[in-house]
Structures are given as C-alpha cells and as structure tokens.
VEXMI-792259 format. One record per atom (N, C-alpha, C): residue in three letters; x negated, y, z. Coordinates in steps of 0.2 Angstrom, whole numbers, padded with zeros to 4 digits, always signed. Each point is the difference from the previous one (the first is absolute). Example, Ala and Ser with C-alpha at 12.3 -4.5 7.8 and 13.67 -1.06 7.14 Angstrom:
<pts>
ALA-0066-0028+0039 ALA+0004+0006+0000 ALA-0004+0006+0000 SER+0002+0005-0004 SER-0004+0006+0001 SER+0004+0005+0003 
</pts>
This chain:
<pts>
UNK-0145+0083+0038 UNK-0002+0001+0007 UNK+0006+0002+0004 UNK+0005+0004-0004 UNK+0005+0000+0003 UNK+0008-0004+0003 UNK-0002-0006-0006 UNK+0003-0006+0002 UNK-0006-0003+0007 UNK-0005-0001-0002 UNK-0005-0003+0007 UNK+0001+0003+0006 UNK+0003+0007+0001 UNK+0002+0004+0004 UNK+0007-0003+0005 UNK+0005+0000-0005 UNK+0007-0003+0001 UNK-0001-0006+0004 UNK-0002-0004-0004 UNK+0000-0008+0003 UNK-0005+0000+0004 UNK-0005+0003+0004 UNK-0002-0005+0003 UNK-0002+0010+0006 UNK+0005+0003+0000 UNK+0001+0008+0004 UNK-0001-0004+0009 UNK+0001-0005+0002 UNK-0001+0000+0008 UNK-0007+0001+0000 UNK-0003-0006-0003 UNK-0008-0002-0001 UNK-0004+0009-0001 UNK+0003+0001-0002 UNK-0006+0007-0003 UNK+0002+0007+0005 UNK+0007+0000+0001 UNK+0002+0004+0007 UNK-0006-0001+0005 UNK-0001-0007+0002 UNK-0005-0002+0007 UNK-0004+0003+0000 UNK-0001-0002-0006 UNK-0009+0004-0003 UNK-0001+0007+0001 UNK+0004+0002-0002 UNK+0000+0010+0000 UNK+0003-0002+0004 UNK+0004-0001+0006 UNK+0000+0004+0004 UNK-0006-0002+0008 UNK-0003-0004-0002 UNK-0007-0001+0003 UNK-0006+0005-0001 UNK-0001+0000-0007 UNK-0003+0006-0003 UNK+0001+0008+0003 UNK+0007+0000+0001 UNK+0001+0006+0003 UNK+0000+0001+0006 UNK+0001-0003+0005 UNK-0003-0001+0006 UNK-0008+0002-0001 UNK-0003-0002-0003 UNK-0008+0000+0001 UNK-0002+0008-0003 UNK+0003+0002-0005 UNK+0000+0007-0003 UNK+0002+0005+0006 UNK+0005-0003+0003 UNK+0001+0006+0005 UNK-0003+0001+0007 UNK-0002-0007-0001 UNK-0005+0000+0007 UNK-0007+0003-0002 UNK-0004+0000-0005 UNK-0005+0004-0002 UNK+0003+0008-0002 UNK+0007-0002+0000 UNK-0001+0010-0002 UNK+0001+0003+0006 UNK+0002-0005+0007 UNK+0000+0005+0005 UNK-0007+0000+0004 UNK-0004-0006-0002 UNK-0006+0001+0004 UNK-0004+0006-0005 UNK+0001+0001-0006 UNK-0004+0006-0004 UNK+0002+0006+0003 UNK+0006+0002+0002 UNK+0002+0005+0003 UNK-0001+0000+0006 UNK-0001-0004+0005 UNK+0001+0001+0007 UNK-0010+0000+0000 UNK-0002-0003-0002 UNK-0009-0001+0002 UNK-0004+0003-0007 UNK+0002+0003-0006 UNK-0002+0000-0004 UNK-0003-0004-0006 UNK-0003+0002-0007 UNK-0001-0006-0002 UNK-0006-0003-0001 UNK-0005+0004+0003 UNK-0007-0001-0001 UNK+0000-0004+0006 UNK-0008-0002-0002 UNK-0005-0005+0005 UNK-0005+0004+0000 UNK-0004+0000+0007 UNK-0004+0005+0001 UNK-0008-0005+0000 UNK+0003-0007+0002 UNK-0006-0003+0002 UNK-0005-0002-0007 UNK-0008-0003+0001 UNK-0002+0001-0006 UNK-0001-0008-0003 UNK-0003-0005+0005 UNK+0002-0006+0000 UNK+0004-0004-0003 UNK+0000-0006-0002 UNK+0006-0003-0002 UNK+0003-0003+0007 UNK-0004-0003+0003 UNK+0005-0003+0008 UNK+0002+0007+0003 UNK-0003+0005+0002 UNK+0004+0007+0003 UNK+0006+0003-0004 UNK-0001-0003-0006 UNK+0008+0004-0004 UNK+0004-0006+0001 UNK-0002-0007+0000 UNK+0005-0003+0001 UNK+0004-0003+0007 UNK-0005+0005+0004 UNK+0003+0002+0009 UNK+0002+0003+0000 UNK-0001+0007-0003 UNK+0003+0005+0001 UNK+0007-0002-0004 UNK+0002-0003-0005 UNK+0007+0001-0002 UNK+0003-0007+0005 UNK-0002-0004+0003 UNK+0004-0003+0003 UNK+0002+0003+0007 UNK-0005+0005+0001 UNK+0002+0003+0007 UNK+0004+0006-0001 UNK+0003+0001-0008 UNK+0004+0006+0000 UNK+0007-0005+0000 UNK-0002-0005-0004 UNK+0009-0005+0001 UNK+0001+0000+0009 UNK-0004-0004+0003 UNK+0002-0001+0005 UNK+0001+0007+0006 UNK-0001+0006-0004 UNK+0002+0007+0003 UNK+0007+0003-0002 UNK+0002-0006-0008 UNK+0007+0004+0000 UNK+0004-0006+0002 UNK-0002-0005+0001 UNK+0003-0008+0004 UNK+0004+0003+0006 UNK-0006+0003+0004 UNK+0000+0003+0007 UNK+0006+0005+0000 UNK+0000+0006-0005 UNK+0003+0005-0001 UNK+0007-0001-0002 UNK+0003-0007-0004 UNK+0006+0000-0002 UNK+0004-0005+0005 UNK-0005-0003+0005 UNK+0003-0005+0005 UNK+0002+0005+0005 UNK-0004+0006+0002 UNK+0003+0003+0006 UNK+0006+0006-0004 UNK+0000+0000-0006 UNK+0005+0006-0002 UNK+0005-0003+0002 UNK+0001-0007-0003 UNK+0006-0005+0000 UNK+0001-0002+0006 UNK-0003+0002+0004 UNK-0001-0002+0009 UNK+0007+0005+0003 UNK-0002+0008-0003 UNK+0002+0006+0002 UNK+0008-0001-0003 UNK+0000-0001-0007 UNK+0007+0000-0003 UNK+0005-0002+0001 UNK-0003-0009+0003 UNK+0005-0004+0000 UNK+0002-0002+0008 UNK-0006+0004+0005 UNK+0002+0002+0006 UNK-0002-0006+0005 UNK-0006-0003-0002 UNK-0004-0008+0002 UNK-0004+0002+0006 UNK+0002-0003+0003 UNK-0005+0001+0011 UNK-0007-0003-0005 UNK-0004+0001-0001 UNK-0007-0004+0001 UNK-0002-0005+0007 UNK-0003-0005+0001 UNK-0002-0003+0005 UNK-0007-0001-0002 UNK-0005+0002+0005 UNK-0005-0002-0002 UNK-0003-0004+0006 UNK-0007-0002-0005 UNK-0002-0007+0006 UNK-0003+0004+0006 UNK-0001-0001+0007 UNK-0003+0004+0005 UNK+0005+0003+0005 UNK+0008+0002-0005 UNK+0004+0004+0003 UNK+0005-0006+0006 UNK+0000+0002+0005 UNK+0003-0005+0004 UNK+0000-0007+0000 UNK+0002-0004+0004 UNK-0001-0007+0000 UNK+0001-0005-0008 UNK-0002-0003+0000 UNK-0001-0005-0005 UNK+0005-0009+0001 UNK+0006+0001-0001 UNK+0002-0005+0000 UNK+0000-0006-0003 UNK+0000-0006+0003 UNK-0004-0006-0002 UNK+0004-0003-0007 UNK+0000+0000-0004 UNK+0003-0003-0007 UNK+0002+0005-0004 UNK-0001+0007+0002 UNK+0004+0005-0003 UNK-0007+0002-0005 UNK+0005+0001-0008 UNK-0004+0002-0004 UNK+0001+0007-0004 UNK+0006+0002+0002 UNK+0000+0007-0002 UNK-0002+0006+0002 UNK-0003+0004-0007 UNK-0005+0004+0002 UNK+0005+0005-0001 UNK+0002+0003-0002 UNK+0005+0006-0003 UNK+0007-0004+0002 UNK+0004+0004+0004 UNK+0005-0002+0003 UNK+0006+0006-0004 UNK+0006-0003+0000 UNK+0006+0005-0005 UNK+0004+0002+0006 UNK+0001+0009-0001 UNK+0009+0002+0002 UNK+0003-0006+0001 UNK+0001+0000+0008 UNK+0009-0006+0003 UNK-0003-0004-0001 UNK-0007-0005-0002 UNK+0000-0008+0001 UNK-0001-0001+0005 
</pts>
C-alpha cells in the first residue's frame, strides 16, 4: 500500500483533501447548530438539515464579507444599471 501511496500521491492527496473539506464543514456546522435533529419525519429532518447548511452558507459568506472588507450590493439598493451584473462590488473597483 505503501508503494500505491508513492506512485500514484497526487490522485489520493485530491481525495483527502476533498474529504477534509467535507469533515470540516460538518465539524463546524455540529458546533455552530449542534448535532441533533429535532424534527420527527423524514422530509422535516431532511429540511431541517438543509436549512442548517444554508444557515452556515449565510454565516460564512457574511464573515468573509467582514474580513476581507467586501461593500455588499443588494438588489432594491439604488438604481439598476442596464447590463450590469454585479452583485457584490470590491474595494477600488
């Protein structure tokens, strides 16, 4: 296995490090919303957990909003210019 490791280390890096993306995404929605399901159904547990991703979606877009110092534009907010498709405008552009 440890030769299979060697010779073919890009291919299996990919893997883990996808794997770990996914491990870390579950460890911090366990920690930010806990790890239970409250609901009793099967479609209510499987809305309830998608409405906990799309709670820490919301949660790491606006952290990363604050961090890295991003104006938000939202739709409604002043005029609407004709071919413009930027929602989220950056420092100095």
């Amino acid at each position: 296995m440890f030769l299979y490791f060697n010779f073919r280390r890009d291919e299996l890096l990919k893997s883990y490090h996808q794997r770990s993306n996914i491990e870390s995404t579950f460890a911090m929605l366990k920690a930010k919303f806990l790890d239970s399901v409250r609901s009793k159904s099967d479609v209510a547990m499987k809305n309830e957990v998608l409405c906990k991703f799309l709670c820490h979606n919301i949660v790491v877009v606006h952290q990363s909003m604050i961090e890295l110092g991003i104006e938000g534009t939202f739709w409604g907010e002043g005029e609407k210019v004709e071919g413009e498709r930027a929602v989220i405008r950056f420092p100095g552009a």
